[in-house]
N, C-alpha and C positions, 0 to 999 in steps of 0.2 A: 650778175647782170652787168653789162657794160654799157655805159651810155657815152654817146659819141654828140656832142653839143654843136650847132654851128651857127653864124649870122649874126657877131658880134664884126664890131666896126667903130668907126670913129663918126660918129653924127654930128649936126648943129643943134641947140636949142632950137623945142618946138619938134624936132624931126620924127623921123619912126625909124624903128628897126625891127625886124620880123626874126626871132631865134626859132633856133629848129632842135630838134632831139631824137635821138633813132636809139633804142635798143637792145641788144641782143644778146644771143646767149643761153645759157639754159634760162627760162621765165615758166614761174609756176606762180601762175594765177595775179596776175599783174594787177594790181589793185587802187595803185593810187600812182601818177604822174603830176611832178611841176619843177619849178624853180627857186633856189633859195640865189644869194647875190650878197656879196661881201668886197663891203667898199676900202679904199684904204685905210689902214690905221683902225677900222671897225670890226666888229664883229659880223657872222652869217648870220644873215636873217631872210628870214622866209619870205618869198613875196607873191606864190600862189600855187595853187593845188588843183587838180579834177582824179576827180573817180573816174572808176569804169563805169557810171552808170551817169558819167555827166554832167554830175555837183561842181562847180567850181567854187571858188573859194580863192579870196584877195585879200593883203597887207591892205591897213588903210592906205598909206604912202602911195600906192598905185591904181587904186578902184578907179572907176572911172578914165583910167587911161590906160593902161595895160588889158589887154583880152589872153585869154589861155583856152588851147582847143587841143585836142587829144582823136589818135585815130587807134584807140588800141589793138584793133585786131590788126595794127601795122607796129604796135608799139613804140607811136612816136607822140610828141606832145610838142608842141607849137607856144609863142610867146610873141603876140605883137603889141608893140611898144609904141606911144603914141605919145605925143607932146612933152617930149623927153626935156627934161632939166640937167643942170649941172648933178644936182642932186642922185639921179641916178646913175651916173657914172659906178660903174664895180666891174667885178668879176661874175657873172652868173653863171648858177651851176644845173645841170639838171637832176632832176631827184627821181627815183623811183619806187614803189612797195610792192613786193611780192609776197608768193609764202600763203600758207592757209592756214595751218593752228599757230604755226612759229612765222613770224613775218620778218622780212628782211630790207633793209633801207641799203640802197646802193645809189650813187654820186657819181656824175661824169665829171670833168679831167677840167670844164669852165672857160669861157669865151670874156674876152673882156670886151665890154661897154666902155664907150668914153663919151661924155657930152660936152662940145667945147669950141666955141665960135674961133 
């Protein structure tokens, strides 16, 4: 699967950013969509998930200010960002699950976020 990421930028504190994610390719049975985010000098860390049936799923670090929405039968997955901090500042990546007995985790290429008056 290849995932194609977009709609990173350089924001204010406080701003939004809305990431996109399109993927394509062979896809057998697309099962889980979101985004992990790796800031510098740290490690990737997950910061939210949706099923195909719509479950999301949030990092504390973001709930309440991050939304994630998913269009699979376009298989694309969406990340709007909301009263962004210094804090989030990274790379974010888009994640995908396929696969039915054997599942497969595949990673777009990452957009960088920067928060920074």
């Amino acid at each position: 699967v290849q995932l194609q990421a977009s709609g990173g930028g350089l924001v204010q504190p406080g701003g939004s950013l809305r990431l996109s994610c399109a993927a394509s390719g062979p896809i057998y049975r697309m099962k889980l969509m979101g985004w992990y985010r790796q800031a510098p000098g740290k490690q990737r860390e997950w910061v939210a998930t949706i099923s195909h049936n719509g479950l999301a799923n949030y990092a504390d670090a973001v709930r309440g200010r991050f939304t994630i929405s998913g269009e699979f039968a376009e298989f694309s997955v969406y990340l709007q960002m909301n009263s962004l901090g210094p804090e989030d500042t990274a790379v974010y990546y888009c994640y995908a699950q396929d696969g039915g007995l054997e599942l497969r985790d595949s990673w777009g290429q990452g957009t960088l976020v920067t928060v920074s008056s």
